[in-house]
KOLNU-466067 format. One record per residue: x, y, z of N, C-alpha, C in turn; residue in three letters. Coordinates in pm, 1 decimal. Example, Ala and Ser with C-alpha at 12.3 -4.5 7.8 and 13.67 -1.06 7.14 Angstrom:
{n_px:1319.0, n_py:-569.0, n_pz:780.0, ca_px:1230.0, ca_py:-450.0, ca_pz:780.0, c_px:1320.0, c_py:-330.0, c_pz:780.0, residuo:ALA}
{n_px:1285.0, n_py:-225.0, n_pz:708.0, ca_px:1367.0, ca_py:-106.0, ca_pz:714.0, c_px:1290.0, c_py:3.0, c_pz:787.0, residuo:SER}
% end
This chain:
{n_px:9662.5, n_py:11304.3, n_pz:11709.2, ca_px:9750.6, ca_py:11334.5, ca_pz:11820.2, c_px:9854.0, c_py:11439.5, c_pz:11777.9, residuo:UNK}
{n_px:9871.4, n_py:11507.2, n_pz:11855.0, ca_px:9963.1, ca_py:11649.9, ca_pz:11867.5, c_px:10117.3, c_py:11589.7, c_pz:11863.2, residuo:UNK}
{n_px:10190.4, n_py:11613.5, n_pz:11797.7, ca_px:10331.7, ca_py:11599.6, ca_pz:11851.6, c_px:10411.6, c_py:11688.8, c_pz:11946.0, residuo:UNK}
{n_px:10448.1, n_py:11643.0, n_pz:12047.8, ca_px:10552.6, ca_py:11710.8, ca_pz:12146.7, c_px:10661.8, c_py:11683.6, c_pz:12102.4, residuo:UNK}
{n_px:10705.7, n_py:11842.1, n_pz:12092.3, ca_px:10845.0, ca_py:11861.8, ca_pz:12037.2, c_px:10967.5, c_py:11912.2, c_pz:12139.8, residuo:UNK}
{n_px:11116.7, n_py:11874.7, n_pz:12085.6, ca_px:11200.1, ca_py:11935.9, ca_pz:12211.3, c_px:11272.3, c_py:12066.0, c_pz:12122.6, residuo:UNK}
{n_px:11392.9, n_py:12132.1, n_pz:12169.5, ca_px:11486.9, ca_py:12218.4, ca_pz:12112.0, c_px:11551.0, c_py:12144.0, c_pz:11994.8, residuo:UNK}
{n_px:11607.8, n_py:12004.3, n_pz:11998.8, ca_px:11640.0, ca_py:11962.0, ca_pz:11901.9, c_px:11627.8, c_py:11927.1, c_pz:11793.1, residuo:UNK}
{n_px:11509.3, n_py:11936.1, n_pz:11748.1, ca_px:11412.8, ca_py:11920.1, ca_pz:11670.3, c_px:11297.9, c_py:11974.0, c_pz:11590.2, residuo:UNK}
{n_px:11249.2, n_py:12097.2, n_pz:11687.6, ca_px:11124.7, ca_py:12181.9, ca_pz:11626.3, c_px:11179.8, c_py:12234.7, c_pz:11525.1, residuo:UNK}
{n_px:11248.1, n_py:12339.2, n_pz:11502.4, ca_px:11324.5, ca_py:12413.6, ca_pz:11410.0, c_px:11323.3, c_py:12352.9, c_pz:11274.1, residuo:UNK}
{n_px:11361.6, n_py:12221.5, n_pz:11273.7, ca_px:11323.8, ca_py:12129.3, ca_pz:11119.6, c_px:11188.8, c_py:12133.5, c_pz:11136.3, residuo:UNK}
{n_px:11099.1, n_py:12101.0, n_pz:11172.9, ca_px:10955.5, ca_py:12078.9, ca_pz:11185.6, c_px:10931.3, c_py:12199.3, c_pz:11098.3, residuo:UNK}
{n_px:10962.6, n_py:12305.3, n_pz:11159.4, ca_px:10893.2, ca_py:12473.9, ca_pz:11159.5, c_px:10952.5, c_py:12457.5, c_pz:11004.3, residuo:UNK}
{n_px:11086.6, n_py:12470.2, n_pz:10954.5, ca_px:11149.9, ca_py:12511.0, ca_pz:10828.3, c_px:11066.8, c_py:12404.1, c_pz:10720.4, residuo:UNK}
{n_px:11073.5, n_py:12289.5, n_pz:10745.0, ca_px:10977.7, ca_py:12204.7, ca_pz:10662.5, c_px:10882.0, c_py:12187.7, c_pz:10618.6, residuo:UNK}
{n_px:10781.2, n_py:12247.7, n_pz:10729.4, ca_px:10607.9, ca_py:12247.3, ca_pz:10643.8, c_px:10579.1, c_py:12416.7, c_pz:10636.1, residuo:UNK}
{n_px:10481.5, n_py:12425.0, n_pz:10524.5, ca_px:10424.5, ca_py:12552.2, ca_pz:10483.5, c_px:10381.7, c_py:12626.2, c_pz:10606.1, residuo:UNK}
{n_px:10277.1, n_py:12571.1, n_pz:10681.0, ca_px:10224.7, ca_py:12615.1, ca_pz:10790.2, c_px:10198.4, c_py:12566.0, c_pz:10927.0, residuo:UNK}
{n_px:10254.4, n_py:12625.4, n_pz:11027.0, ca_px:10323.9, ca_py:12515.6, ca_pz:11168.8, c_px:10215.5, c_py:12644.5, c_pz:11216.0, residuo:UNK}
{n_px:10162.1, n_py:12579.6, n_pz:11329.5, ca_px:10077.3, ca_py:12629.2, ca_pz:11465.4, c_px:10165.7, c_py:12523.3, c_pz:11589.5, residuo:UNK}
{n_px:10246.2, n_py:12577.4, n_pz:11654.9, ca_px:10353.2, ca_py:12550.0, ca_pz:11741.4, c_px:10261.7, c_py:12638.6, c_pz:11887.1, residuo:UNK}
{n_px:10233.9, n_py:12523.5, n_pz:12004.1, ca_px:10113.3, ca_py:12544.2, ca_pz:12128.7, c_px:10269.0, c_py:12538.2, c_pz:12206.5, residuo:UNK}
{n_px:10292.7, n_py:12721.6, n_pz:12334.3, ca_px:10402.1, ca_py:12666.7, ca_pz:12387.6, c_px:10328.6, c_py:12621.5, c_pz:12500.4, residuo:UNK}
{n_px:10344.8, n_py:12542.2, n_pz:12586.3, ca_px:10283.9, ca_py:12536.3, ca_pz:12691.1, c_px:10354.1, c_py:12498.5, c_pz:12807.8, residuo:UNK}
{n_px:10348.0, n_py:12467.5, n_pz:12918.0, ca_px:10434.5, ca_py:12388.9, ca_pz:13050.1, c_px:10302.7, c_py:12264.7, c_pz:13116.9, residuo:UNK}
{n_px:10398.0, n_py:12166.3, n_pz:13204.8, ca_px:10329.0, ca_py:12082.7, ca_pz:13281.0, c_px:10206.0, c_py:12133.9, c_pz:13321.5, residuo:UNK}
{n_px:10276.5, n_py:12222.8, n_pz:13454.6, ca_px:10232.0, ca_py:12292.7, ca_pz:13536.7, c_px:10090.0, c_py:12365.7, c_pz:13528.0, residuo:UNK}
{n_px:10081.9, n_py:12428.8, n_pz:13373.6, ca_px:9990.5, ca_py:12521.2, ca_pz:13377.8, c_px:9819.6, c_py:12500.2, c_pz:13341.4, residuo:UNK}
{n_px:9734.6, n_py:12523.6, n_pz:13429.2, ca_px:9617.6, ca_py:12466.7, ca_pz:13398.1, c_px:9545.8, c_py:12546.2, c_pz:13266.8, residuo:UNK}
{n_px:9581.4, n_py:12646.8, n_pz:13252.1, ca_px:9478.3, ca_py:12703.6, ca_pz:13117.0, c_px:9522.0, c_py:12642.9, c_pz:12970.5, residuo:UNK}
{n_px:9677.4, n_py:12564.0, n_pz:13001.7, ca_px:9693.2, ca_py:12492.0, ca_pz:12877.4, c_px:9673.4, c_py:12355.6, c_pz:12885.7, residuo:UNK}
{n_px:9640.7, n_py:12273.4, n_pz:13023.9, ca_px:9558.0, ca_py:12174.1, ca_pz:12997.3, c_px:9420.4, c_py:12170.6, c_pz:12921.1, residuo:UNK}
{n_px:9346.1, n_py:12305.2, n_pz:12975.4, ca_px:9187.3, ca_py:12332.1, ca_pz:12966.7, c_px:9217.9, c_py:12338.8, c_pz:12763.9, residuo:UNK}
{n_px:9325.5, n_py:12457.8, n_pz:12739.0, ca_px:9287.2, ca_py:12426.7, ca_pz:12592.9, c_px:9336.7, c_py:12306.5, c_pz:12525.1, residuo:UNK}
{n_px:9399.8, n_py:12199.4, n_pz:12586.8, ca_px:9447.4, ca_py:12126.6, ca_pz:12521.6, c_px:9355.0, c_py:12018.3, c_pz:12421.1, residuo:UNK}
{n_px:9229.1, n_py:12038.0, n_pz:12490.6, ca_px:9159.1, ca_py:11990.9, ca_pz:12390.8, c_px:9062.3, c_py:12045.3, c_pz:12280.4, residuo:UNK}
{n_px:9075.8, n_py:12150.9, n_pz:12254.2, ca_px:9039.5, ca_py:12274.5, ca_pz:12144.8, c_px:9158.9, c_py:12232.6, c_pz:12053.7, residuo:UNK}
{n_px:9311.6, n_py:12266.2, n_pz:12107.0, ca_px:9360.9, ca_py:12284.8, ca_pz:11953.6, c_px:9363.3, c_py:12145.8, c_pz:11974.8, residuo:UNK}
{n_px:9342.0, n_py:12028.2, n_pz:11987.6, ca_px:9322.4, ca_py:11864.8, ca_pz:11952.4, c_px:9205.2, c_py:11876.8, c_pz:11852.8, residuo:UNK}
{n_px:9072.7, n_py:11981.1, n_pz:11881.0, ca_px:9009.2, ca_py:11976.5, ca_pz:11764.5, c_px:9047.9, c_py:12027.2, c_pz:11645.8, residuo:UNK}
{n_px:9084.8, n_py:12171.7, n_pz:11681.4, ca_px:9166.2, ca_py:12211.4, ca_pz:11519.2, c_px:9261.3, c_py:12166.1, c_pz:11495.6, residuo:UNK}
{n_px:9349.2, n_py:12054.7, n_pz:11495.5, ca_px:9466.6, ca_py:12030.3, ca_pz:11445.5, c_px:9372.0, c_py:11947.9, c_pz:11374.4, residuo:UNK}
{n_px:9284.8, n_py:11823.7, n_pz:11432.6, ca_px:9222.9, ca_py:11753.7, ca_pz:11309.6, c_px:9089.2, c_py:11769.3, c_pz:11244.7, residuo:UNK}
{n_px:9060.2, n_py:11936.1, n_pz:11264.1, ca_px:8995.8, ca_py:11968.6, ca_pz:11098.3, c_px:9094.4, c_py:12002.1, c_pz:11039.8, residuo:UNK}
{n_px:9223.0, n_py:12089.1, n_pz:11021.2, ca_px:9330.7, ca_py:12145.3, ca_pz:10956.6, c_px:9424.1, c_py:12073.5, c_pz:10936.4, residuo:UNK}
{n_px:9445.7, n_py:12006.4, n_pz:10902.1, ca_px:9541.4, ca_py:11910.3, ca_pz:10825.5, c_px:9628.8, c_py:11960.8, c_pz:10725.2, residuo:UNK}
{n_px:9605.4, n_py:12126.9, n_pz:10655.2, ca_px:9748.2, ca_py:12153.6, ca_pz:10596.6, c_px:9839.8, c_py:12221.7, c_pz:10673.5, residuo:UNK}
{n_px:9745.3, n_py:12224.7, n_pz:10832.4, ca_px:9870.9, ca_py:12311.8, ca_pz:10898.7, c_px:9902.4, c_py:12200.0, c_pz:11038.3, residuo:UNK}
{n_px:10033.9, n_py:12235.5, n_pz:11034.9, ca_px:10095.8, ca_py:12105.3, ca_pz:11170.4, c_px:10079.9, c_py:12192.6, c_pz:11246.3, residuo:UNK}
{n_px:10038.7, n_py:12117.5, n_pz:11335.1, ca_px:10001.3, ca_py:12188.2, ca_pz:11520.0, c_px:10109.0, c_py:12065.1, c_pz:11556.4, residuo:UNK}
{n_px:10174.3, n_py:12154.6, n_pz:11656.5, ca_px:10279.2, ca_py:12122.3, ca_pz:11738.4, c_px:10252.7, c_py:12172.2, c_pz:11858.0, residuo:UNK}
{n_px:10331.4, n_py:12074.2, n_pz:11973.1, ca_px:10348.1, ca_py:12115.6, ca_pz:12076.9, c_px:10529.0, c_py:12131.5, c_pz:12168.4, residuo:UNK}
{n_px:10473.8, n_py:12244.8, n_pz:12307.0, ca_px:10652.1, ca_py:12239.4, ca_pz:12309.7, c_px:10664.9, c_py:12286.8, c_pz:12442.1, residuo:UNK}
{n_px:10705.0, n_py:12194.5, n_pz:12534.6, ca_px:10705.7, ca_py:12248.1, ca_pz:12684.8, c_px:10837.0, c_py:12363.5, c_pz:12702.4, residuo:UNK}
{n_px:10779.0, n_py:12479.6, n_pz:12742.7, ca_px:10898.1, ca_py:12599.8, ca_pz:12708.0, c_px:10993.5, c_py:12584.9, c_pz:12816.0, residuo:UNK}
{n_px:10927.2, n_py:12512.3, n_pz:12929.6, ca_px:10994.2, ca_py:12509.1, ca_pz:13089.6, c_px:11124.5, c_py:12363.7, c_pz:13046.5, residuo:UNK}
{n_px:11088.8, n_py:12285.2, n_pz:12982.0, ca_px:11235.2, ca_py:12189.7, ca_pz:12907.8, c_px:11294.4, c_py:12222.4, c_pz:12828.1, residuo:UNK}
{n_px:11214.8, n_py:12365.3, n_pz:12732.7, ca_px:11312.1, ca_py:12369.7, ca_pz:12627.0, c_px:11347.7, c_py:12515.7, c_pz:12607.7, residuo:UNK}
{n_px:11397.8, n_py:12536.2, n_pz:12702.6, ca_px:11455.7, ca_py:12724.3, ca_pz:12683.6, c_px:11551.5, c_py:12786.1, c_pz:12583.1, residuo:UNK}
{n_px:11581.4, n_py:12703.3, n_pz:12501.3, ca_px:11657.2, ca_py:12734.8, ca_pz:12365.2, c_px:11544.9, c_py:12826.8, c_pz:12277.6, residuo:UNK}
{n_px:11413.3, n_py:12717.7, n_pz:12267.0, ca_px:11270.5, ca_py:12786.8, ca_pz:12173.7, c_px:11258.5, c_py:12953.0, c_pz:12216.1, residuo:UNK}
{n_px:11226.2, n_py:12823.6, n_pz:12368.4, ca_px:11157.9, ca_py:12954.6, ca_pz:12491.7, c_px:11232.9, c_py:13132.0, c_pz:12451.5, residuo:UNK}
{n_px:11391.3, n_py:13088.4, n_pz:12484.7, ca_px:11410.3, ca_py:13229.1, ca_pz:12456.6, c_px:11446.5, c_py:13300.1, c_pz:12279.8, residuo:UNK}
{n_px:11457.1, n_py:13220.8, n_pz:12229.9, ca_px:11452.7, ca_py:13241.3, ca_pz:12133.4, c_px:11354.5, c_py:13321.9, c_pz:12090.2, residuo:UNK}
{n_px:11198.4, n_py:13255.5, n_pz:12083.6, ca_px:11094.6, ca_py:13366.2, ca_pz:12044.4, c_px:11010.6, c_py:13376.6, c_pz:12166.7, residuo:UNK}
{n_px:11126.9, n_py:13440.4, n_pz:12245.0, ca_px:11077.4, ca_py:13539.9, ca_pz:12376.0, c_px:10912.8, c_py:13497.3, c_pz:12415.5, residuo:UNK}
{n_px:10931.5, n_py:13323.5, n_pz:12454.3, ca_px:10802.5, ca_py:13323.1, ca_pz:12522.4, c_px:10814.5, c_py:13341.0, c_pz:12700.3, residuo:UNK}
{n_px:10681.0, n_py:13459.1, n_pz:12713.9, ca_px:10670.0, ca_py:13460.0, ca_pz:12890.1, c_px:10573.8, c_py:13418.7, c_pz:12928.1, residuo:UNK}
{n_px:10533.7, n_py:13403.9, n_pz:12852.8, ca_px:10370.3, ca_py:13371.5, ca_pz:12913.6, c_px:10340.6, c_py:13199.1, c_pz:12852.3, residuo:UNK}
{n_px:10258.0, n_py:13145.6, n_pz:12921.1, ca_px:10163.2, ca_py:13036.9, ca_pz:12879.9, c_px:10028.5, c_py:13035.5, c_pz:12854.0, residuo:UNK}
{n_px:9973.1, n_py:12973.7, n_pz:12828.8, ca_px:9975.1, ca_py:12888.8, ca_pz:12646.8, c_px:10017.8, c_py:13049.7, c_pz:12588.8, residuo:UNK}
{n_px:10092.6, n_py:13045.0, n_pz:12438.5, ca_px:10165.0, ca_py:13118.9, ca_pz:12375.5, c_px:10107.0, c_py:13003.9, c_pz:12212.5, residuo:UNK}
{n_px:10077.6, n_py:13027.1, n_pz:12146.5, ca_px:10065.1, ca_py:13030.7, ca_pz:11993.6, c_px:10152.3, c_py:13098.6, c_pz:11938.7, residuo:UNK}
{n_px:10202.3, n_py:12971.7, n_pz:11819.2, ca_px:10300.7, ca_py:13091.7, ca_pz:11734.4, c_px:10264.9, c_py:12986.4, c_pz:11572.9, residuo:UNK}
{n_px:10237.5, n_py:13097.6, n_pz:11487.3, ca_px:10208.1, ca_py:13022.2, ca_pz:11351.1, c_px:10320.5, c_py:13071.1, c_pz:11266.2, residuo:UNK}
{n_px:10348.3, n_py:13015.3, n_pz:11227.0, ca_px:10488.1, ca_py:13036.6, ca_pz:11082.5, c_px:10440.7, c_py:12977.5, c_pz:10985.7, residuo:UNK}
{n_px:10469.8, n_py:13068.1, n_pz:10866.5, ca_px:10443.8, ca_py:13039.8, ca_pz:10698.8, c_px:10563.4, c_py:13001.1, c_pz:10647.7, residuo:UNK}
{n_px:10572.6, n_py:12915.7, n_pz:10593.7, ca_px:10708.8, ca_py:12872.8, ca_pz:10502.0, c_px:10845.4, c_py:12902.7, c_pz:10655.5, residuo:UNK}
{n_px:10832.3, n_py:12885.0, n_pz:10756.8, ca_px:10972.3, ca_py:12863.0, ca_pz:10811.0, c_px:10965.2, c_py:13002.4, c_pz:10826.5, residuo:UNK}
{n_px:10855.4, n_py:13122.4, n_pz:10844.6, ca_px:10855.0, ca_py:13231.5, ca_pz:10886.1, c_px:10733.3, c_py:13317.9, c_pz:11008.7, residuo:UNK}
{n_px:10802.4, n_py:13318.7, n_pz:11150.7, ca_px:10697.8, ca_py:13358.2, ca_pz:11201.4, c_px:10586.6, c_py:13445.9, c_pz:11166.7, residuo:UNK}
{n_px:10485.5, n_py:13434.8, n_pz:11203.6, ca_px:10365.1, ca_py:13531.6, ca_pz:11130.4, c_px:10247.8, c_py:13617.2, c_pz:11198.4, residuo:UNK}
{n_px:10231.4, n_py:13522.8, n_pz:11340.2, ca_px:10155.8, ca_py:13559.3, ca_pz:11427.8, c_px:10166.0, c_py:13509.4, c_pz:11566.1, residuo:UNK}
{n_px:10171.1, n_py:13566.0, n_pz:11719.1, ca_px:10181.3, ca_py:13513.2, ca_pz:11773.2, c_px:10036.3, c_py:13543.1, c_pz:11872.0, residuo:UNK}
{n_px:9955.1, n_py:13447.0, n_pz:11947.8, ca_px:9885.8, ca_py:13442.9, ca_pz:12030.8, c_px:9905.7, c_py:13430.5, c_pz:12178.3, residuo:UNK}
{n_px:9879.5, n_py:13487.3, n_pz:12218.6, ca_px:9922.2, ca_py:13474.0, ca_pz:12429.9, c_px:9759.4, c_py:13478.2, c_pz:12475.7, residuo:UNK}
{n_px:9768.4, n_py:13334.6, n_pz:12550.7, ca_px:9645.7, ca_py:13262.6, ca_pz:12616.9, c_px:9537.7, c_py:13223.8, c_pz:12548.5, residuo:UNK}
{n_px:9449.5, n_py:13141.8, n_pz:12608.2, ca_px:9359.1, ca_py:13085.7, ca_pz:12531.0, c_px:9257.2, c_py:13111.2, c_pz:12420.6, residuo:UNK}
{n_px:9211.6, n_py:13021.4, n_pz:12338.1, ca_px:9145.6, ca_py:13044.6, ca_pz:12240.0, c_px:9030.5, c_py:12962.1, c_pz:12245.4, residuo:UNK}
{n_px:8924.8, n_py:12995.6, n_pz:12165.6, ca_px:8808.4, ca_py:12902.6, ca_pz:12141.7, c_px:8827.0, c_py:12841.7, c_pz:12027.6, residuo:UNK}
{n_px:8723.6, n_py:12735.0, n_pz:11938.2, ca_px:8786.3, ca_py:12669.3, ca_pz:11851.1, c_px:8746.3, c_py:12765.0, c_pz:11732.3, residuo:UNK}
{n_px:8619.7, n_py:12850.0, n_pz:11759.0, ca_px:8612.1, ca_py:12940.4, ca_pz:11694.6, c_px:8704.5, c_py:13056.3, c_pz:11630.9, residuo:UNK}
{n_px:8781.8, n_py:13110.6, n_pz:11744.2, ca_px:8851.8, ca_py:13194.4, ca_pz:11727.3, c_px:8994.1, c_py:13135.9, c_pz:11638.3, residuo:UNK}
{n_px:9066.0, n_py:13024.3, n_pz:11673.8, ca_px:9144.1, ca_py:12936.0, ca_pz:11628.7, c_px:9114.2, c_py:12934.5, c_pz:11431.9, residuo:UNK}
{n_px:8953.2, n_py:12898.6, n_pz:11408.4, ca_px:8931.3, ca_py:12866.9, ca_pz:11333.8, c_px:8943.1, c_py:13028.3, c_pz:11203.0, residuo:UNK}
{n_px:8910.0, n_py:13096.4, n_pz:11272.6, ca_px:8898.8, ca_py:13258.8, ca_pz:11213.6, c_px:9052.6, c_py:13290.7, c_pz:11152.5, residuo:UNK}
{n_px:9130.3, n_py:13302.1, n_pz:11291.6, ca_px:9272.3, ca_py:13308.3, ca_pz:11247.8, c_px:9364.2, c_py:13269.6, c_pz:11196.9, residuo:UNK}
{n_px:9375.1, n_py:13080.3, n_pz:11172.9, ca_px:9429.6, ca_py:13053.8, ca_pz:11105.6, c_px:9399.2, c_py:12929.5, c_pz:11003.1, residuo:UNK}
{n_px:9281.2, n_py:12961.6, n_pz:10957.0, ca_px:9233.6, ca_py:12856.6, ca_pz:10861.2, c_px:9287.3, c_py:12880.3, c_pz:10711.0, residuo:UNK}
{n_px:9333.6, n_py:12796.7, n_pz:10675.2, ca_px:9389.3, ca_py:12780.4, ca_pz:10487.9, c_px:9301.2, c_py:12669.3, c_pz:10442.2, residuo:UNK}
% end
């Protein structure tokens, strides 16, 4: 299971582990229901990297912070440093290409 994260909180998440895959997503939006069960698969083959989740529409601190506009939005950070960001869906394939350690 994915953890849903708020403003108060992600930021330790992100600074703490080596490698965070942070899914922004909203209620509302159906293309991040549809992937919601892709990154459910890669979070548990990848186990050195935390997949997180983070509704941007509750938490506009993240949101504007790293200027998300769009949904689903991917953002991977190394050591507590952004690295890559993705806008809209992925396959598990593609997921798997980009950020496998």
């Amino acid at each position: 299971m994915i953890e849903n994260l708020s403003d108060s909180n992600i930021e330790n998440i992100i600074r703490n582990n080596a490698f965070v895959l942070v899914d922004c997503y909203t209620e509302w939006c159906g293309p991040c229901k549809a992937f919601a069960p892709v990154l459910e698969s890669f979070a548990s083959q990848n186990r050195i990297i935390k997949v997180i989740k983070i509704d941007v529409e509750r938490n506009p601190i993240f949101a504007k912070k790293y200027n998300i506009r769009s949904v689903p939005t991917l953002l991977f950070f190394e050591r507590g440093q952004l690295r890559d960001t993705k806008i809209g869906m992925s396959d598990l394939n593609t997921l798997n290409r980009l950020y496998k350690r």
